[in-house]
C-alpha positions in Angstrom: 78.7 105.3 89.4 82.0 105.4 91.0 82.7 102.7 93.3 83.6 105.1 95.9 82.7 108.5 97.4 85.0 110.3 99.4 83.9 112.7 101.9 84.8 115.4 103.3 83.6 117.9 105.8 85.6 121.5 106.2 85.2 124.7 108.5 87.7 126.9 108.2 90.3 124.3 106.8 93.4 127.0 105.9 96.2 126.4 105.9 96.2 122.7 106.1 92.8 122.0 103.2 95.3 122.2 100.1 97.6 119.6 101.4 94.4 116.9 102.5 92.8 117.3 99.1 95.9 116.8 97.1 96.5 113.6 98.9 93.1 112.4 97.6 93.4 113.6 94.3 96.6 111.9 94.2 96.0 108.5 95.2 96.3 105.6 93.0 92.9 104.4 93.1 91.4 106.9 90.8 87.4 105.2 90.4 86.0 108.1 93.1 84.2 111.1 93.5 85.1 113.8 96.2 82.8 115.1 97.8 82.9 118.0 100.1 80.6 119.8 102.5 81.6 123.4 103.2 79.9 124.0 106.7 80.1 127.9 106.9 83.4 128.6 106.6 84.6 132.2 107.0 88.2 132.3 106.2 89.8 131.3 102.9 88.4 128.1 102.8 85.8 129.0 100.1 87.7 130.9 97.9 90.2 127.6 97.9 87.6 125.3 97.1 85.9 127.3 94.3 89.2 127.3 92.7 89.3 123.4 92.6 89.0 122.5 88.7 89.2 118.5 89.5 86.3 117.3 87.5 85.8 114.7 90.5 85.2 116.9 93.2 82.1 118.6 94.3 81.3 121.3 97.0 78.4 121.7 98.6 78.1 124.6 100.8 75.3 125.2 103.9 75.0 127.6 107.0 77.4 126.3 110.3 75.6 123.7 111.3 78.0 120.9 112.5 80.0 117.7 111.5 77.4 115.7 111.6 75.0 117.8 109.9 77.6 118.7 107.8 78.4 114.8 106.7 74.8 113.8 106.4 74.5 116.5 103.7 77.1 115.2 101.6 75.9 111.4 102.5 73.0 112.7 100.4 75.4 113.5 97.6 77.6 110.6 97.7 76.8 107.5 94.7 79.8 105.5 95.6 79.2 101.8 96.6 81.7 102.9 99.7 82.2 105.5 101.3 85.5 106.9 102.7 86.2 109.8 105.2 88.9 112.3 105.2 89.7 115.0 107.4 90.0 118.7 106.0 93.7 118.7 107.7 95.1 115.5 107.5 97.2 113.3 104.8 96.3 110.3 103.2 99.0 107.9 101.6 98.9 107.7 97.8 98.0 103.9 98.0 95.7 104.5 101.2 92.1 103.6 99.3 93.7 101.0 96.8 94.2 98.6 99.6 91.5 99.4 101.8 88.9 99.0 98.6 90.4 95.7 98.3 90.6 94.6 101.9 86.8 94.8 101.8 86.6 92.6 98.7 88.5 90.1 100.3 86.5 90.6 103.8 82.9 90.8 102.8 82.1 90.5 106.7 83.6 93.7 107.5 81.7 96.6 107.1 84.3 99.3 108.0 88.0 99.2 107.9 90.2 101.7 109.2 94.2 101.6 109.2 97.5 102.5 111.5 98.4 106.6 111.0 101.0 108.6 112.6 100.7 111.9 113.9 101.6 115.1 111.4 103.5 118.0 112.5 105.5 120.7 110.8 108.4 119.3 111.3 107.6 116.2 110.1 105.8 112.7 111.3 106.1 110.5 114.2 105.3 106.4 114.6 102.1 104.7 114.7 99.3 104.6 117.0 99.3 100.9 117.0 95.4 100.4 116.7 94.1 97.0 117.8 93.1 95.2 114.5 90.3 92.5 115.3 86.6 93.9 115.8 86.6 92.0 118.9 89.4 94.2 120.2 88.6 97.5 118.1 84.7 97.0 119.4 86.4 96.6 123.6 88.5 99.8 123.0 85.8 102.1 121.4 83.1 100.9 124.6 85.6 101.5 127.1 86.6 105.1 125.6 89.6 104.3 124.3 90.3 104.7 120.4 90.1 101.7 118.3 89.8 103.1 114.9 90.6 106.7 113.3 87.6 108.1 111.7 89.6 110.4 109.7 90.6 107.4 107.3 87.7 105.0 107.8 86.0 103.2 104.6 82.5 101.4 105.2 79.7 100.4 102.8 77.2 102.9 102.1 74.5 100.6 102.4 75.3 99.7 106.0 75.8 103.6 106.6 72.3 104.3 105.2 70.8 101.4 107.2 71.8 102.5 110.5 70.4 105.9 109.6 73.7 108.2 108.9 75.2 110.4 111.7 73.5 111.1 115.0 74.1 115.0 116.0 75.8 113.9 119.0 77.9 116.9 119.9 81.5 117.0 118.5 81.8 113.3 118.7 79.0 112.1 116.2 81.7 109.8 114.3 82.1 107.8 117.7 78.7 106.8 118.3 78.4 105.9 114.3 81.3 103.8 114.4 80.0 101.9 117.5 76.5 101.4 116.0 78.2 100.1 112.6 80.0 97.7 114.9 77.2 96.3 116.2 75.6 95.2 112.7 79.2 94.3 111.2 82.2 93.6 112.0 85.0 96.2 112.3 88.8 96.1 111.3 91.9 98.1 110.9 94.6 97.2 108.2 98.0 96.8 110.1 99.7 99.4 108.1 100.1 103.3 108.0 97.8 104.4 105.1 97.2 108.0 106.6 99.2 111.0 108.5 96.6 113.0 111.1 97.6 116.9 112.0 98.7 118.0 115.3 99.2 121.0 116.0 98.9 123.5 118.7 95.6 125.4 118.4 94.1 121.8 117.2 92.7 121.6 120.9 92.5 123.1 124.0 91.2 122.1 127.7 87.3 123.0 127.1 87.3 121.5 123.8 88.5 118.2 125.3 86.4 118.3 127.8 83.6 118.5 125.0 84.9 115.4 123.4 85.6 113.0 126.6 82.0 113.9 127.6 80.2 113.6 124.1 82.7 110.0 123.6 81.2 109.0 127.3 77.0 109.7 126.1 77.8 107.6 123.2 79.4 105.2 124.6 76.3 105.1 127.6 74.0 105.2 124.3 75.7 101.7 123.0 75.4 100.1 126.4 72.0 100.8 126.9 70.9 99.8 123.4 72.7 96.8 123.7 71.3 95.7 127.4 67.3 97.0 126.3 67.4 99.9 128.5 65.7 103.4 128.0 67.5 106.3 125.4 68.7 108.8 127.8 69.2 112.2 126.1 72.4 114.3 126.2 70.7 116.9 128.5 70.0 114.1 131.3 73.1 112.6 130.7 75.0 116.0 131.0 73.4 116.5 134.2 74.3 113.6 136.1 77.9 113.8 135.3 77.6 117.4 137.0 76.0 116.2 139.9 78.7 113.9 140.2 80.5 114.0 143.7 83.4 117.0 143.6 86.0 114.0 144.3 85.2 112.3 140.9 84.7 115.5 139.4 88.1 116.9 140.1 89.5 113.4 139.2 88.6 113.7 135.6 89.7 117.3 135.8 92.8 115.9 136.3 92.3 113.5 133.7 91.1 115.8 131.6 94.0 117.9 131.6 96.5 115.3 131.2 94.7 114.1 128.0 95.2 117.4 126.6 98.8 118.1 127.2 99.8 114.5 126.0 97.9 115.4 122.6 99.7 119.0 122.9 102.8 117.2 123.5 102.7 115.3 120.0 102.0 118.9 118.4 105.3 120.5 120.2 107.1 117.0 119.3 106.5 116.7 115.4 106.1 120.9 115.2 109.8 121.2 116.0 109.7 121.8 119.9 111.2 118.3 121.2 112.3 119.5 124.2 108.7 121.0 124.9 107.2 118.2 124.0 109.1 115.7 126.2 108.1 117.8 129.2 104.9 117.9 128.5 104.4 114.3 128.0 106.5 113.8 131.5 103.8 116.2 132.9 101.1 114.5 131.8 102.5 111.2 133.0 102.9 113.0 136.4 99.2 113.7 136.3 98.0 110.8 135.2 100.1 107.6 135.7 97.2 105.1 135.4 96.5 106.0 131.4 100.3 106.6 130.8 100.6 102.7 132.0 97.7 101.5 130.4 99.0 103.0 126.7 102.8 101.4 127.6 100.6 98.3 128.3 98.6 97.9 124.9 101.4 99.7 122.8 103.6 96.6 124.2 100.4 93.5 123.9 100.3 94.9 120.5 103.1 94.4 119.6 103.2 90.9 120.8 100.5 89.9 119.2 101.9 91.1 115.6 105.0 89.4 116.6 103.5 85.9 117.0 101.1 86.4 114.4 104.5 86.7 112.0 106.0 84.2 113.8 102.3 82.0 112.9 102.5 82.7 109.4 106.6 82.0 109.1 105.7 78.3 110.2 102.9 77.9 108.1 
């Protein structure tokens, strides 16, 4: 058995799929298998992956059904000891699951480790997201909505994955809510280092699509807190409905919100695509709209940053 599986879930992955799969074929850790879960696609996508000749990579193919449907289909595939995810449209470093296979031999208390990545464009890359690194802050940023770890370049032990029962099909953000349940049976880390480049680009996402997400992130994140205080399972239906009957003031603040979030994440598209100028206003309108998050990313962009300086600073004197 290989010590790890890599998986993979694609829908209509051209133009970007060639690029994400070389980067796994080409990394120096070479004991995995790749597996990847077709979930309907109807573009060029299947024709690209039939053509694969890698004798470590394996397609599986079902109707459109859903990431999460989509990854528990190829968790039922996957023999690896651990498991690592990779988007169908991002880029993994060449030494990406080398070190994060040994971080978890050297941490046998984690149970998934993630790492720093920088946003992808056509024009190049841009700097790091600066991802807290301790599960105590990684755990605090995932609860309160914010992102502590990027599932596109996660590794975790399959056992721990099969023991919390896989992915829930909660809509669009299944990988939140299995990241926060794996954090509550293990610890969590990040390795303080970019292993992994994630796409942005223009048709990536739009307003409805990140209302979706903030609104699937929010029922996990409800579904963690209740589990963890012993309170009923409220089901995305109920939970759907009281945010709607929500009083129009708070409604049209997250609107707000909302729309900031997207052109700040539109911003990084028109930034690395070649459009600096664009991007720039953009990310001055979505300051506009939203001062409070613009402060509060300065704010743990700049703690973090202290904290890795005085941990250096710890280590010189030792």
């Amino acid at each position: 058995m290989p010590k790890v599986s890599v998986l993979m879930t694609v829908y209509n992955g051209m133009p970007y799929l060639p690029a994400a799969v070389e980067s796994v074929l080409a990394q120096s850790f070479d004991d995995f298998e790749f597996v990847i879960v077709d979930d309907g696609s109807n573009d060029e996508t299947p024709a690209y992956l039939a053509s694969l000749t890698d004798p470590r990579v394996r397609v599986y193919e079902q109707e459109n059904q859903g990431t999460a449907v989509a990854a528990n289909h190829g968790l039922q595939h996957c023999t690896g000891e651990l498991i690592a995810r990779m988007d169908s449209d991002d880029v993994s470093l060449p030494h990406r699951l080398a070190t994060q296979v040994e971080f978890l031999h050297d941490h046998p208390e984690v149970g998934l480790v993630g790492a720093q990545m920088v946003p992808l464009g056509d024009a190049g890359a841009g700097p790091s997201l600066n991802l807290p690194t301790t599960h105590e802050t990684i755990f605090a940023a995932m609860m309160e909505g914010r992102h502590g770890l990027a599932h596109a370049c996660i590794l975790l032990r399959a056992d721990l994955l099969k023991q919390i029962g896989g992915y829930w099909s909660v809509p669009l953000q299944d990988a939140w809510d299995m990241m926060i349940r794996i954090g509550e049976v293990s610890e969590l880390a990040n390795i303080d280092e970019v292993l992994h480049q994630y796409r942005v680009h223009l048709g990536s996402l739009n307003g409805k699509g990140m209302r979706r997400m903030r609104l699937s992130i929010d029922y996990a994140r409800e579904r963690a807190r209740r589990r963890q205080q012993g309170e009923p399972e409220v089901s995305h239906e109920q939970f759907t409905a009281e945010r709607n009957s929500r009083p129009l003031l708070a409604r049209t603040a997250e609107a707000i919100d909302l729309h900031s979030r997207c052109q700040y994440r539109l911003a990084l598209a028109e930034l690395y695509g070649g459009r600096a100028m664009r991007g720039y206003l953009r990310i001055g309108w979505a300051a506009f709209l939203a001062p409070r998050l613009t402060l509060q990313r300065v704010g743990r962009i700049l703690h973090e940053r202290l904290l890795k300086k005085k941990t250096k600073q710890l280590v010189g004197v030792r």
